[in-house]
ZANU-15120 format. One record per residue: residue in three letters; residue number from 0; x, y, z of N, C-alpha, C in turn. Coordinates in steps of 0.05 Angstrom, whole numbers, plus 5000, padded with zeros to 4 digits. Atoms other than C-alpha are relative to their C-alpha. Example, Ala and Ser with C-alpha at 12.3 -4.5 7.8 and 13.67 -1.06 7.14 Angstrom:
// ZANU-15120
PT residuo num  nc1  nc2  nc3 cac1 cac2 cac3  cc1  cc2  cc3
PT     ala   0 5018 4976 5000 5246 4910 5156 5018 5024 5000
PT     ser   1 4984 4976 4999 5273 4979 5143 4985 5022 5014
END
This chain:
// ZANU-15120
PT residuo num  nc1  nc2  nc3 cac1 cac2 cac3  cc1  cc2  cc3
PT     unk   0 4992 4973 4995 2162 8235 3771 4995 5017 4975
PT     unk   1 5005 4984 5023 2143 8295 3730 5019 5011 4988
PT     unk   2 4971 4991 5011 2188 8321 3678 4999 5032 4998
PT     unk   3 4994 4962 4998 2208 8398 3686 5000 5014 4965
PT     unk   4 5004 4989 5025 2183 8433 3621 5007 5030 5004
PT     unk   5 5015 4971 5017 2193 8505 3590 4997 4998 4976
PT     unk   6 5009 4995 5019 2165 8522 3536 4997 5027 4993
PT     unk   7 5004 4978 5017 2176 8575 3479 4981 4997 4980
PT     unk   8 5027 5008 5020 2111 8576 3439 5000 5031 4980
PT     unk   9 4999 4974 5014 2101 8625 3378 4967 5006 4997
PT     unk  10 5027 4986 4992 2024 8644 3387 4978 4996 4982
PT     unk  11 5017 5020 5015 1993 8600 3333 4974 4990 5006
PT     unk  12 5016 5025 4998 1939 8553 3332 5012 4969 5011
PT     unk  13 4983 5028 4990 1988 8493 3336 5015 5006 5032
PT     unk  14 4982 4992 4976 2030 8532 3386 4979 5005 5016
PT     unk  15 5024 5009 4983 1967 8538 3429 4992 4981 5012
PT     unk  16 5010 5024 4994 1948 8473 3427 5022 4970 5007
PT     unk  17 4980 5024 4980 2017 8427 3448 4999 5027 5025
PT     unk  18 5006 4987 4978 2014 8484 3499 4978 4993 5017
PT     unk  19 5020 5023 4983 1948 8450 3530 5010 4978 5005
PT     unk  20 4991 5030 4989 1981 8386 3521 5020 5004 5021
PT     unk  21 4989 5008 4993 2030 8395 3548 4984 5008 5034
PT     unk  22 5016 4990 4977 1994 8437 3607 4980 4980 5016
PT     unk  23 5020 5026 4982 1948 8379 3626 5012 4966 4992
PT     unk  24 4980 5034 5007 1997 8319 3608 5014 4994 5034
PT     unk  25 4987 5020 4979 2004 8283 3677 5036 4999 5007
PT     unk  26 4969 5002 5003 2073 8275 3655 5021 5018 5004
PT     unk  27 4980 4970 4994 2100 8343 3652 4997 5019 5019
PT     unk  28 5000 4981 4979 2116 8388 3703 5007 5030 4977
PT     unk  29 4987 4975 5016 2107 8453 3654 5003 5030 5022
PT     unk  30 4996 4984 4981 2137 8506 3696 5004 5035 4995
PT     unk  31 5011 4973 5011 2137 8567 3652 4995 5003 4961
PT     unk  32 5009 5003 5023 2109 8585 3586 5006 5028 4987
PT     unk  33 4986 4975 5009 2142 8641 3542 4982 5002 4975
PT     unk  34 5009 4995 5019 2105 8676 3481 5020 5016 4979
PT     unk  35 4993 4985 5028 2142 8695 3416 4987 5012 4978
PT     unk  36 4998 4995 5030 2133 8740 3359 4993 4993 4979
PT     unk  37 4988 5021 5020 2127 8686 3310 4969 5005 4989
PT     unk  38 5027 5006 5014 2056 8668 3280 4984 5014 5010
PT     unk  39 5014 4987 4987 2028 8721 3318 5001 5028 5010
PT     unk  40 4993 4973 4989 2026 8788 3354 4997 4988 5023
PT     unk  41 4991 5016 4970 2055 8762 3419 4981 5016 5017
PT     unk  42 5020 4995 4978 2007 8806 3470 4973 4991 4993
PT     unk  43 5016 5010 5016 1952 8782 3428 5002 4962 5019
PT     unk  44 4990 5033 4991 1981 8699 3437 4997 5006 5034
PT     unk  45 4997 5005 4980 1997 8722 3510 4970 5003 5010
PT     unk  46 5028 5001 4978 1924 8741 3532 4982 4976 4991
PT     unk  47 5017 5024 5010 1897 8682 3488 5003 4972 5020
PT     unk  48 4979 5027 4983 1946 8640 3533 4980 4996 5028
PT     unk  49 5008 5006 4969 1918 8659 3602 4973 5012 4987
PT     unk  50 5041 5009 5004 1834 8658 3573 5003 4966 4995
PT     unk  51 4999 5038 5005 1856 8579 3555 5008 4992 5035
PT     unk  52 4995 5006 4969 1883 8576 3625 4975 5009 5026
PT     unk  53 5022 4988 4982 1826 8617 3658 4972 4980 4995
PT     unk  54 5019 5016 5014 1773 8579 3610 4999 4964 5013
PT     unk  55 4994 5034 4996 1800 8510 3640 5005 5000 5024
PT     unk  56 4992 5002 4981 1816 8524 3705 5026 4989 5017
PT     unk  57 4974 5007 4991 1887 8510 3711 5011 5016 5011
PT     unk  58 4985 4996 4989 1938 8520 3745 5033 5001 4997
PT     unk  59 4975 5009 5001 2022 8523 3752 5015 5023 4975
PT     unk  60 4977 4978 5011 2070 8563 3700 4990 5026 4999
PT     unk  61 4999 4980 5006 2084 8631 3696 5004 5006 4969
PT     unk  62 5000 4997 5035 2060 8658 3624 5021 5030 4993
PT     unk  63 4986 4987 5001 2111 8707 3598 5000 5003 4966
PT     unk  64 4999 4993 5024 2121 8746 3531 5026 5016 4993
PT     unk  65 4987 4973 5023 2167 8779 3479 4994 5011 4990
PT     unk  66 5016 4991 5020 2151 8832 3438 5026 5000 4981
PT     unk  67 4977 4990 5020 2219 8834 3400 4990 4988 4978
PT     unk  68 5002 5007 5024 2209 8822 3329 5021 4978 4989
PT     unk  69 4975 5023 5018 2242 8759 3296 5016 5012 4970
PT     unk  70 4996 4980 5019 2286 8787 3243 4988 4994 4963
PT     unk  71 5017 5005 5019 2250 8755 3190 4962 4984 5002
PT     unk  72 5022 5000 4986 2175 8767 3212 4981 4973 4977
PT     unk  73 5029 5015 5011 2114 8714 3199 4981 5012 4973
PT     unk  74 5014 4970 5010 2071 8742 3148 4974 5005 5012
PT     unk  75 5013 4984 4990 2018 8789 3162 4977 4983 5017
PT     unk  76 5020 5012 4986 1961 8744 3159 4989 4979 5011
PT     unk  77 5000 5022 4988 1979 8692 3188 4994 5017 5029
PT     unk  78 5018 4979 4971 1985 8744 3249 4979 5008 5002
PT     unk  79 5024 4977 4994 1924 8775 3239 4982 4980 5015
PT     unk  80 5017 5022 4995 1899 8714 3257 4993 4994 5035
PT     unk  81 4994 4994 4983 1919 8723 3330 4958 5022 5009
PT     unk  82 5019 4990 4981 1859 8774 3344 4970 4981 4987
PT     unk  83 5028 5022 5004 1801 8722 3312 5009 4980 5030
PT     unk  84 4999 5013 4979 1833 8673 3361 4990 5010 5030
PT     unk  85 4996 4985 4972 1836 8717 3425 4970 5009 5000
PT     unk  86 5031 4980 4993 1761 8742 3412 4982 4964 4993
PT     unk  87 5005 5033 5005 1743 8655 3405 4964 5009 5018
PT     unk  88 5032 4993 4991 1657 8664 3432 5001 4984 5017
PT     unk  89 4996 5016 4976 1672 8608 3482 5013 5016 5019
PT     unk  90 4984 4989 4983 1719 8652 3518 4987 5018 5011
PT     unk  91 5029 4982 4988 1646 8692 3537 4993 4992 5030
PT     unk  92 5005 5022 4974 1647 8640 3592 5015 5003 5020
PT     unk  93 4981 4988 4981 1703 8673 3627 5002 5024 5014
PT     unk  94 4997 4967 4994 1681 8744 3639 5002 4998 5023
PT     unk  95 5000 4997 4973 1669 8733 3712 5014 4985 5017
PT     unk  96 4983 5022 4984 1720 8684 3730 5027 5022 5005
PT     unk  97 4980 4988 4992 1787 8711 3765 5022 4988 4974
PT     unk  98 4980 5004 5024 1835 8718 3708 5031 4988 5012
PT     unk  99 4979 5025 4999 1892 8659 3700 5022 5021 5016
PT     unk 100 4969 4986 4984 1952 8716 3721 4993 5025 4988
PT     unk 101 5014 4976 5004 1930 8786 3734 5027 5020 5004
PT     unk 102 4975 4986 4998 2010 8818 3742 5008 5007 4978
PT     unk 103 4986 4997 5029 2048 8850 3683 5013 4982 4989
PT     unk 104 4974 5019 5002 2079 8797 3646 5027 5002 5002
PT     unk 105 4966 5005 4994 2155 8782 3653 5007 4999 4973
PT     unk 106 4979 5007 5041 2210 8779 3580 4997 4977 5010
PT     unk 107 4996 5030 4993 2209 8707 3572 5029 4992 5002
PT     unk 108 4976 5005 4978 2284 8706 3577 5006 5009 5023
PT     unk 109 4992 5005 4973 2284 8731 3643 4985 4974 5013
PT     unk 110 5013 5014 4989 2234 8688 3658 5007 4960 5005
PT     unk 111 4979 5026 5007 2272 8625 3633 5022 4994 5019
PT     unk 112 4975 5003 4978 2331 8642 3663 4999 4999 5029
PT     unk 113 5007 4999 4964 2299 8649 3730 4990 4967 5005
PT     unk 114 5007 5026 4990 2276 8584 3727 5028 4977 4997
PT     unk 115 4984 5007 4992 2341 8551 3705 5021 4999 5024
PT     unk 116 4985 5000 4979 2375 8578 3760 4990 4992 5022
PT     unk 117 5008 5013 4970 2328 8553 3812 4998 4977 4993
PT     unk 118 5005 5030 5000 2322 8489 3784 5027 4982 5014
PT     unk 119 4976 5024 4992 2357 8427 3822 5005 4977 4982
PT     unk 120 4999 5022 5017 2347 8378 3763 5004 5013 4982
PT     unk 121 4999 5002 5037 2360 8383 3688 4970 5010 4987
PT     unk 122 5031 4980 5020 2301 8429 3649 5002 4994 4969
PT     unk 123 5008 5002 5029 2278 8399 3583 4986 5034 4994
PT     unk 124 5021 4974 5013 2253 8460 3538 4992 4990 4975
PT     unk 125 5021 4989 5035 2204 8463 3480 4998 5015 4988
PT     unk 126 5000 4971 5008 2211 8511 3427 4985 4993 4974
PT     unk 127 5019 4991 5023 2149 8511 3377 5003 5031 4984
PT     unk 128 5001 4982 5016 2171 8580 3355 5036 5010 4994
PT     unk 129 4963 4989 5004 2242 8617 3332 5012 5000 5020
PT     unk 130 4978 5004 4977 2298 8603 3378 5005 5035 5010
PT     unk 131 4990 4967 5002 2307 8684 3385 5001 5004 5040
PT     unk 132 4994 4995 4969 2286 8682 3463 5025 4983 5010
PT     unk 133 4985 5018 4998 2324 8623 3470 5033 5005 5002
PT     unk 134 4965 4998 5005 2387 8644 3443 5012 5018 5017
PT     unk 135 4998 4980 4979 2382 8709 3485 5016 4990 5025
PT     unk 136 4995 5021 4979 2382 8662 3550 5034 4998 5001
PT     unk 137 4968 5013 4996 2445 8626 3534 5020 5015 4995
PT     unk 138 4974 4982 4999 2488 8684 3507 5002 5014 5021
PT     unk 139 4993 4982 4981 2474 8725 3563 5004 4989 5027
PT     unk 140 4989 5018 4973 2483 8666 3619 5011 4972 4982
PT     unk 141 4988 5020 5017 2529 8617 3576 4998 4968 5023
PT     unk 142 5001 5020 4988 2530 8571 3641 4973 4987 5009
PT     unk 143 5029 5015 5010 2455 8553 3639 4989 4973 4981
PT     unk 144 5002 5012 5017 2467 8517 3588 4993 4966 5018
PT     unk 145 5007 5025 4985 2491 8457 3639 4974 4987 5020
PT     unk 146 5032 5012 4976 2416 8462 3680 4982 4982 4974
PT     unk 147 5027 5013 5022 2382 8436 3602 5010 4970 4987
PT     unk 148 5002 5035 4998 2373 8361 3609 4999 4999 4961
PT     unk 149 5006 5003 5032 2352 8369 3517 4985 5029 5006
PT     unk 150 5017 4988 5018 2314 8415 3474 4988 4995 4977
PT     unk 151 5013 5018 5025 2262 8389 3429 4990 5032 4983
PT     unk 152 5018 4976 5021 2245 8437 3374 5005 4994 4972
PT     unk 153 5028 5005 5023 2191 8438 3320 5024 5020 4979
PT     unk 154 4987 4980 5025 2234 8471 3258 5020 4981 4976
PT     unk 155 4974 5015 5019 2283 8454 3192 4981 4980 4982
PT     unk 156 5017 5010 5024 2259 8418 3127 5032 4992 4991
PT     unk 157 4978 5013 5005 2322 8371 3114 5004 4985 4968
PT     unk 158 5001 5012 5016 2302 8325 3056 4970 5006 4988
PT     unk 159 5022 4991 5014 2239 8355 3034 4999 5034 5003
PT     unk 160 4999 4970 4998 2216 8426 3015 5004 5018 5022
PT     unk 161 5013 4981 4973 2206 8485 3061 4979 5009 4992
PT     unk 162 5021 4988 4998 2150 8520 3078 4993 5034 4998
PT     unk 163 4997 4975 5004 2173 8589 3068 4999 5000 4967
PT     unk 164 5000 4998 5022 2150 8620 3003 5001 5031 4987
PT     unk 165 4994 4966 5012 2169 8689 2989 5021 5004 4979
PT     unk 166 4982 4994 5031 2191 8718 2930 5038 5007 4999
PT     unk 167 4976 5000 4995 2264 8728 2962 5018 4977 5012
PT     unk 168 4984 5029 4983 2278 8656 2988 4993 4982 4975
PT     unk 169 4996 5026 5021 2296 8592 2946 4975 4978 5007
PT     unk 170 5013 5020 4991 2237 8553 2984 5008 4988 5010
PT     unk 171 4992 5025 4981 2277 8509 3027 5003 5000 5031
PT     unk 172 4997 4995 4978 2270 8537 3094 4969 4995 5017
PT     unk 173 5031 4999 4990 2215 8529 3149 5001 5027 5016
PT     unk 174 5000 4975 4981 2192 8581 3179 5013 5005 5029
PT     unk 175 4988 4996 4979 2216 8572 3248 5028 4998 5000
PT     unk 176 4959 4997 5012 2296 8561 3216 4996 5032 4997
PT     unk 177 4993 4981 5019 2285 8620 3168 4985 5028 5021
PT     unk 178 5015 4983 4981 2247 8664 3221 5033 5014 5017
PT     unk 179 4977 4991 4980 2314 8674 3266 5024 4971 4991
PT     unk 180 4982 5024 5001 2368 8631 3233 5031 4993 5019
PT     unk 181 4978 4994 4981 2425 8664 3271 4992 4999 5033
PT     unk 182 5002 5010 4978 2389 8641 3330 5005 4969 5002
PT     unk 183 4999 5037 5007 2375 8562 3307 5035 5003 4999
PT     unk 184 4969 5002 4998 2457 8569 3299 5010 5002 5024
PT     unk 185 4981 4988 4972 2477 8599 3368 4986 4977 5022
PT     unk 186 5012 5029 4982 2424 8538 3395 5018 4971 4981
PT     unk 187 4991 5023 5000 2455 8482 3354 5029 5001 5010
PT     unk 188 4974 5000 4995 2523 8506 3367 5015 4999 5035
PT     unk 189 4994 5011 4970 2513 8497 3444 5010 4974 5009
PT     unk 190 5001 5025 4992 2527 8443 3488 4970 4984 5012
PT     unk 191 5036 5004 4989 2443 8431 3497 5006 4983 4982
PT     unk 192 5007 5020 5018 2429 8364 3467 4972 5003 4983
PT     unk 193 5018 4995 5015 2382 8363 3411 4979 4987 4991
PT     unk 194 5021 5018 5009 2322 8328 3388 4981 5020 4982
PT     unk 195 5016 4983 5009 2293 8362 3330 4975 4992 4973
PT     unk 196 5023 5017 5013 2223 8343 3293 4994 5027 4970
PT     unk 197 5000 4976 5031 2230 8378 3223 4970 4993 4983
PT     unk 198 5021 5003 5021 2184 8381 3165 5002 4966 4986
PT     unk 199 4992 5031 5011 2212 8306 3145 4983 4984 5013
PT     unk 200 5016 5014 4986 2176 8280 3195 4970 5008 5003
PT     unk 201 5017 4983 5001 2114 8325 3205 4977 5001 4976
PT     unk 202 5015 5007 5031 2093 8323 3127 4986 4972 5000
PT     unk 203 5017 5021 4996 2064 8258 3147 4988 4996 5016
PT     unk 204 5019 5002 4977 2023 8273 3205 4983 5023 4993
PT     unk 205 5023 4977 5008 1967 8320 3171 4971 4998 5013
PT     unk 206 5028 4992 4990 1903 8345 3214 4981 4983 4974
PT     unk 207 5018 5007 5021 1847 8301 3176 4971 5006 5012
PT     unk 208 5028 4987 4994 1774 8306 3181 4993 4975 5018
PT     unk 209 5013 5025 4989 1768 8237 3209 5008 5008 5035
PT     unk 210 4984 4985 4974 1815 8271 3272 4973 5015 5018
PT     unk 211 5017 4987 4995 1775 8322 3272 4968 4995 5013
PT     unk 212 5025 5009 4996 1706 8293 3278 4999 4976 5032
PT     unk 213 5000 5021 4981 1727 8247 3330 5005 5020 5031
PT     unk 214 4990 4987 4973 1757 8304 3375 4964 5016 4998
PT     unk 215 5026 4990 4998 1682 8340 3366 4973 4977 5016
PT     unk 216 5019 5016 4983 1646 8279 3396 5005 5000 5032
PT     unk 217 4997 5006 4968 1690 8275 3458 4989 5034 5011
PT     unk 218 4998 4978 4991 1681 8357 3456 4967 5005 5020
PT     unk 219 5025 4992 4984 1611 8356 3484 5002 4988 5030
PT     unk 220 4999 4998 4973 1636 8325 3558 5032 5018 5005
PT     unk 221 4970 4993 4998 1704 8355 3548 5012 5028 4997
PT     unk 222 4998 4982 5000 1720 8425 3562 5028 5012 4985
PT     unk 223 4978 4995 5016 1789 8421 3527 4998 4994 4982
PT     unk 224 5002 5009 5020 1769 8381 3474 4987 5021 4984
PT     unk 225 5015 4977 5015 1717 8431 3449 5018 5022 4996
PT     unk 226 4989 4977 5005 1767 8489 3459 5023 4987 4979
PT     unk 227 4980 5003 5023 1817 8449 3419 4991 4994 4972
PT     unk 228 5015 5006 5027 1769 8427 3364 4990 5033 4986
PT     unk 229 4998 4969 5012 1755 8507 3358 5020 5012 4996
PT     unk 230 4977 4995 5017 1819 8521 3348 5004 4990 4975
PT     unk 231 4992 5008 5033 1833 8476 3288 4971 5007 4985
PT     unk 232 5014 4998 5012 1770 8494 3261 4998 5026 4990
PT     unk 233 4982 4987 5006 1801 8556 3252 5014 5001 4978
PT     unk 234 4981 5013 5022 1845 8531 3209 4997 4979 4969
PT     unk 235 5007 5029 5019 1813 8471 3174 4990 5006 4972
PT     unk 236 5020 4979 5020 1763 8517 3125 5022 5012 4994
PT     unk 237 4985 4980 5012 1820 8557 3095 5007 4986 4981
PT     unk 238 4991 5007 5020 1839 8514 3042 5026 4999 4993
PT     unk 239 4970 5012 4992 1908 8493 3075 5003 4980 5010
PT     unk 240 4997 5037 4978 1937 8427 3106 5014 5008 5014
PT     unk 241 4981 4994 4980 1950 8434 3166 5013 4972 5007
PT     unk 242 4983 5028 4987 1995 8382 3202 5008 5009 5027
PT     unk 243 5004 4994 4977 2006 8362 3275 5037 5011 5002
PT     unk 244 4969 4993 4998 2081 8403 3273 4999 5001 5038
PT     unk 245 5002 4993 4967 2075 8434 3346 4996 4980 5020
PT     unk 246 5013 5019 4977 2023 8384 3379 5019 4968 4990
PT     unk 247 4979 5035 5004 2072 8315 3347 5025 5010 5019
PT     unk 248 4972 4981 4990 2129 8361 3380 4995 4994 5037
PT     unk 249 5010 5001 4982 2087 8362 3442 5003 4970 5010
PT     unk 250 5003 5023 4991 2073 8287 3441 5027 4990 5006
PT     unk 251 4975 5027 4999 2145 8259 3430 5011 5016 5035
PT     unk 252 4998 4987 4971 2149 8304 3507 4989 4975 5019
PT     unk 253 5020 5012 4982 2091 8262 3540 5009 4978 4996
PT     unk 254 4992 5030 5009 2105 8194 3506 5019 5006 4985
PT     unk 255 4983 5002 5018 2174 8189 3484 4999 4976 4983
PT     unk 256 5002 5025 5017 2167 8114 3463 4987 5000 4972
PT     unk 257 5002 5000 5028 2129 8128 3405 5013 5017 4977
PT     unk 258 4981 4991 5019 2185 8157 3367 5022 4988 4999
PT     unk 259 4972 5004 5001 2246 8141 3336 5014 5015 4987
PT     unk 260 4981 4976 5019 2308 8180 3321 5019 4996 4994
PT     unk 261 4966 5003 5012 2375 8182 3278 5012 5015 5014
PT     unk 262 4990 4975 5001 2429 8219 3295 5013 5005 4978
PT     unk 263 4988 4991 5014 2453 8267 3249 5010 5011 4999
PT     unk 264 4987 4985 5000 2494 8316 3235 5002 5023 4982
PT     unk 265 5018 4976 5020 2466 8390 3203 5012 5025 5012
PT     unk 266 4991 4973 5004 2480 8457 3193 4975 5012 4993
PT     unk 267 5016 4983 5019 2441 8520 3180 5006 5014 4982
PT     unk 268 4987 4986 5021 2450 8565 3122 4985 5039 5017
PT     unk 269 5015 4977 4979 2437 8646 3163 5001 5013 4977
PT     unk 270 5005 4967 5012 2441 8694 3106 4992 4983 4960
PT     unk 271 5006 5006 5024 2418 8694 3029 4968 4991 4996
PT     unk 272 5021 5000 5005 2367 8669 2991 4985 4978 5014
PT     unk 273 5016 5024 4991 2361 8593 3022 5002 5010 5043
PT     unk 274 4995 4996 4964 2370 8629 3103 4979 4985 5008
PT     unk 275 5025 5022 4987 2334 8577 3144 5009 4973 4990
PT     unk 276 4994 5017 5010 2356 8526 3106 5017 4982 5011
PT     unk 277 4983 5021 4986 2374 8460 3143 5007 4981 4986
PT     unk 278 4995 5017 5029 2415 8413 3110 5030 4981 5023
PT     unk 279 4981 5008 4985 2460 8353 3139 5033 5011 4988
PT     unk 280 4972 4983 5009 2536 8369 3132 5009 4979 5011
PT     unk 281 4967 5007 4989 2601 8329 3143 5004 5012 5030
PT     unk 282 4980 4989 4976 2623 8371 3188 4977 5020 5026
PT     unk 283 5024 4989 4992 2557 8401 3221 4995 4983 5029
PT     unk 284 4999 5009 4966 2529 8388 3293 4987 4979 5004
PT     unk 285 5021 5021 4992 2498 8323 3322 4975 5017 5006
PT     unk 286 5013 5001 4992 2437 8325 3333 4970 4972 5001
PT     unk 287 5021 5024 5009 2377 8267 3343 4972 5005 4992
PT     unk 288 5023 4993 5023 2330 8273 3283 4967 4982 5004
PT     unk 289 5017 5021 5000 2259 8248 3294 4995 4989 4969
PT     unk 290 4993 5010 5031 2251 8202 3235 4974 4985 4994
PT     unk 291 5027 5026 5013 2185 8157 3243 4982 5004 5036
PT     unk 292 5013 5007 4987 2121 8154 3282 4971 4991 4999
PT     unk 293 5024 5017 5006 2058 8118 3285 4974 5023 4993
PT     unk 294 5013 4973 5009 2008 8176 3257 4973 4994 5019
PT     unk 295 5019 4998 4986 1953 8140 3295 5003 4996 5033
PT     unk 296 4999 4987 4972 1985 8143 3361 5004 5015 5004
PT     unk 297 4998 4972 5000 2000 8209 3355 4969 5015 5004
PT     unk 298 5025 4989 5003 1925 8219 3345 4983 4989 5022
PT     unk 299 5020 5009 4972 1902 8175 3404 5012 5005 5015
PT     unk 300 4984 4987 4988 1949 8209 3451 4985 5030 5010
PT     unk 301 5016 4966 5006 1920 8279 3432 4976 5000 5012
PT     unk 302 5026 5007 4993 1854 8252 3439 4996 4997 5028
PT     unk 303 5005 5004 4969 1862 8222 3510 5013 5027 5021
PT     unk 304 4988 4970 4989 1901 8290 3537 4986 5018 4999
PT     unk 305 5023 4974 5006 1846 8334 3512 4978 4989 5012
PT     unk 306 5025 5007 4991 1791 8287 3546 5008 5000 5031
PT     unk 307 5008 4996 4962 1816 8300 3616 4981 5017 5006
PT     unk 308 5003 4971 4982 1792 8365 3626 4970 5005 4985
END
């Protein structure tokens, strides 16, 4: 049986690409797909969303966006990066195909909430970007809460640095904490069970070239593979390391077995210099920490999910 997905994605490269997985993962029933603010200019992410959907010929969720601003925005050029993606020279191959969803999009919390309420089972969600839609959701229908089977989300830097580096933060936050921290609070402080894959884990699953080169061989029969090998390629030439945050986030979805998790018990820090800043506590909320996974099944996973299509 398929498992009932939403997904909040922030309009990335990474957030792009567990968005395919999960979109063609057998496993998951993804039933709507929300765009954030986050790493991107969300109408930007949203039409990038449905040319990957039009480009591939899929089918099934309703794509949906925010434009609200997270209150501590991405920086610039990381967004800017949004209209290189969306103008991708493969996506030339789409002019005359019937576009993936041709209606105005929907807020992604309504769109969420419409699907909790019709659901008859328990709704796993994914949240690759700031909890900000998220949190929306549950304050404004607090009994929703009981339709969400977990929530896995990509965020928090516990026992190693963060990834935020601005001249007004201590460095210990990741971006998706320190992006909307008074959201990550109003989500741990629910009754939604947690599963959350921080930078502890993540820092040891880095995009390599050997990855890379392997997803470029399957890309010549593989219409996803190539679109996903142009994405990270994207990325790869900048003279950053990327790591699989999003798409590892994605996998422990499809194949839970290859992970294992503690539970622990953490807090955020919402205001000052460390805001974002996850850190276990005494007195702080359970949650189950991913803690260890095999870096090369993570990578032959990816591989076989991107060679369906």
């Amino acid at each position: 049986m398929q498992r009932p997905i939403l997904l909040d994605q922030g309009g990335h490269v990474d957030d792009l690409l567990s968005t395919l997985l999960l979109w063609l993962s057998p496993e998951v029933e993804l039933q709507a797909v929300g765009v954030t603010n986050a790493g991107c200019y969300a109408d930007l992410a949203y039409e990038t969303t449905l040319k990957m959907a039009t480009y591939l010929n899929l089918e099934g969720p309703e794509i949906a966006v925010s434009n609200e601003e997270v209150p501590n925005p991405f920086p610039v050029n990381w967004r800017d990066d949004s209209v290189v993606i969306n103008e991708l020279p493969l996506f030339e191959d789409i002019a005359l195909k019937r576009r993936y969803q041709t209606e105005r999009p929907r807020r992604s919390d309504i769109v969420f909430s419409d699907c909790l309420k019709a659901s008859r089972v328990p709704v796993t969600i994914v949240a690759t970007a700031p909890l900000t839609n998220l949190a929306k959701v549950f304050r404004q229908n607090p009994e929703l809460e009981a339709k969400v089977k977990e929530i896995y989300i990509m965020g928090g830097a516990l026992k190693v640095d963060g990834n935020v580096e601005l001249n007004e933060t201590d460095g210990s936050a990741e971006w998706n904490t320190y992006a909307d921290p008074h959201a990550f609070k109003a989500i741990l402080t629910s009754k939604i069970p947690i599963k959350l894959h921080s930078l502890d884990l993540t820092n040891n699953l880095p995009v390599t070239e050997d990855f890379l080169s392997r997803l470029e061989e399957q890309a010549v029969k593989s219409k996803a593979s190539k679109l996903a090998s142009r994405l990270w390629q994207l990325v790869s030439g900048k003279g950053f390391q990327y790591y699989f945050w999003d798409t590892s986030t994605a996998a422990a979805i499809i194949e839970p077995s290859l992970f294992k998790y503690k539970t622990v018990k953490i807090d955020v820090t919402t205001d000052g210099v460390s805001r974002g800043k996850v850190s276990t506590s005494l007195f702080g909320h359970k949650v189950q920490l991913a803690s260890s996974v095999e870096k090369s099944s993570v990578e032959n996973l990816i591989l076989s999910i991107f060679s369906m299509v």
